[in-house]
Every structure is written in C-alpha cells, then in structure tokens.
C-alpha positions as CSV (number, residue, x, y, z in Angstrom):
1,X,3.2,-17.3,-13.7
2,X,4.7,-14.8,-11.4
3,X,2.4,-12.1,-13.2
4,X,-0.6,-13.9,-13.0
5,X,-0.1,-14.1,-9.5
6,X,0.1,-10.3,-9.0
7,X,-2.4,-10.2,-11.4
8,X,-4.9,-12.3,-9.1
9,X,-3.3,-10.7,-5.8
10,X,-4.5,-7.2,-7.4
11,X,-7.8,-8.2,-8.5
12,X,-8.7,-9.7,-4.8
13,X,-7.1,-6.0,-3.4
14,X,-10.5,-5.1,-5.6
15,X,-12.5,-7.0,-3.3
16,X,-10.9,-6.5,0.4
17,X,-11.3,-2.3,-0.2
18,X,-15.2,-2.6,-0.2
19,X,-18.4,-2.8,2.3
20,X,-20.6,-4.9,-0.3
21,X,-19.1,-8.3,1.9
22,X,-17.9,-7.3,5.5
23,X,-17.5,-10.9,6.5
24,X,-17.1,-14.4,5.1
25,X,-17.6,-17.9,6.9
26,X,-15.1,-18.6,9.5
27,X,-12.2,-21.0,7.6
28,X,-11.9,-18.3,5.2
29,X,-12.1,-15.6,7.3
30,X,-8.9,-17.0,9.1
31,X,-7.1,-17.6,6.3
32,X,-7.9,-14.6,3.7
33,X,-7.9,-10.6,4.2
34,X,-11.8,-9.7,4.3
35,X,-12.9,-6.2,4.1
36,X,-13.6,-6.7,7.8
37,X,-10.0,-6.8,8.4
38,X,-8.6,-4.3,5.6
39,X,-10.2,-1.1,7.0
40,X,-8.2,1.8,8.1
41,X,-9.3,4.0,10.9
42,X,-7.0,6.8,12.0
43,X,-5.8,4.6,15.4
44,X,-5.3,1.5,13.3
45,X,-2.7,3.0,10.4
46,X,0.2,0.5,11.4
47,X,-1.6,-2.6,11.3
48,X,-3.6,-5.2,9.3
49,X,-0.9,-4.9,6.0
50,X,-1.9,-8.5,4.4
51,X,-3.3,-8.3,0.7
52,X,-4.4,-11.9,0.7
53,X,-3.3,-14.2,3.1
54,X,-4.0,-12.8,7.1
55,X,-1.2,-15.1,8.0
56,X,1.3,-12.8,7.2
57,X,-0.1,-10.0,10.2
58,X,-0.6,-12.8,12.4
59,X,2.9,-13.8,11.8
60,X,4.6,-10.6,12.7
61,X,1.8,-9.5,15.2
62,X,0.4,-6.8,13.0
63,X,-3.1,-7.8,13.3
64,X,-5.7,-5.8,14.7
65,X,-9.4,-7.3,14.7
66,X,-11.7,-4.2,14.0
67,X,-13.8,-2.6,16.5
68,X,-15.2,0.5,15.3
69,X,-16.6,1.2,11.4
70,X,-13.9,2.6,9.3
71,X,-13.7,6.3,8.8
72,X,-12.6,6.9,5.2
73,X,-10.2,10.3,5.7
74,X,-6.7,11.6,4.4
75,X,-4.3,11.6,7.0
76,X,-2.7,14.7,5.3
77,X,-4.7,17.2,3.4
78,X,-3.6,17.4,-0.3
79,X,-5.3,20.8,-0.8
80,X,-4.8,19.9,-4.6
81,X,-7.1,18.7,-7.3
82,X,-4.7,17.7,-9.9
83,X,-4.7,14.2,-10.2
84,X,-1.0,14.0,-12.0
85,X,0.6,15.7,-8.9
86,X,-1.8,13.6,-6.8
87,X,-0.6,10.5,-7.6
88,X,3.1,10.9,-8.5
89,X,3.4,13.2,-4.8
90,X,1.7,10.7,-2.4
C-alpha cells in the first residue's frame, strides 16, 4: 500500500512540473499542488516544497503564491554533458 502511494504521489509530481494546466477550480486549487504553485523562479528556491497536498507549505509557512512566469534555469552551471555524472553529482 505504502508503494502504491509513492507510486501515485510520483505520477501526480508528472503533472504539477508542466504548463499544459496552470490552474484548476478553486476547492482543488486549495487543497492540491497545481503547476501554478510548483514553479521555481530564482527568488522563490526556498518555498512551495509540497508534492501533493499544499497543506503542508501552508502549515510551516513555506508558501509563496506566484507572481511572475517561471524562468526554467540551473542555479549552478554543470558545464558537463554526461548524464551518469549528471545525475549521481547533483
């Protein structure tokens, strides 16, 4: 049970890093991380952590409504293009 949840956690992650739905109607969009409050922009690094429930950052005071549209950078340049060292280094 306790991989199925992960499971189900992972596959709405799939859904809260994408642009196709910024917003959905307002009881869920209190309740569940939506892509409009997933983003990451540079000045917003240290907030908005939930993966399903937006509870959580409004728990600890972590949430940060958006503002501007998300900037997809790195924060560090890799300056590497093997994807081995990519992902076991980061």
């Amino acid at each position: 049970m306790v991989a199925g949840a992960g499971a189900v956690a992972t596959i709405y992650a799939l859904f809260t890093d994408t642009e196709v739905v910024r917003k959905l109607a307002a009881p869920f969009e209190r309740l569940l991380v939506t892509p409009a409050h997933h983003g990451s922009n540079l000045e917003d690094v240290d907030r908005n952590y939930g993966n399903v429930l937006i509870v959580w950052d409004l728990l600890f005071g972590t949430f940060e409504p958006e503002m501007a549209p998300v900037r997809y950078e790195l924060l560090i340049n890799i300056n590497n293009h093997n994807l081995l060292r990519i992902a076991l280094t980061e």
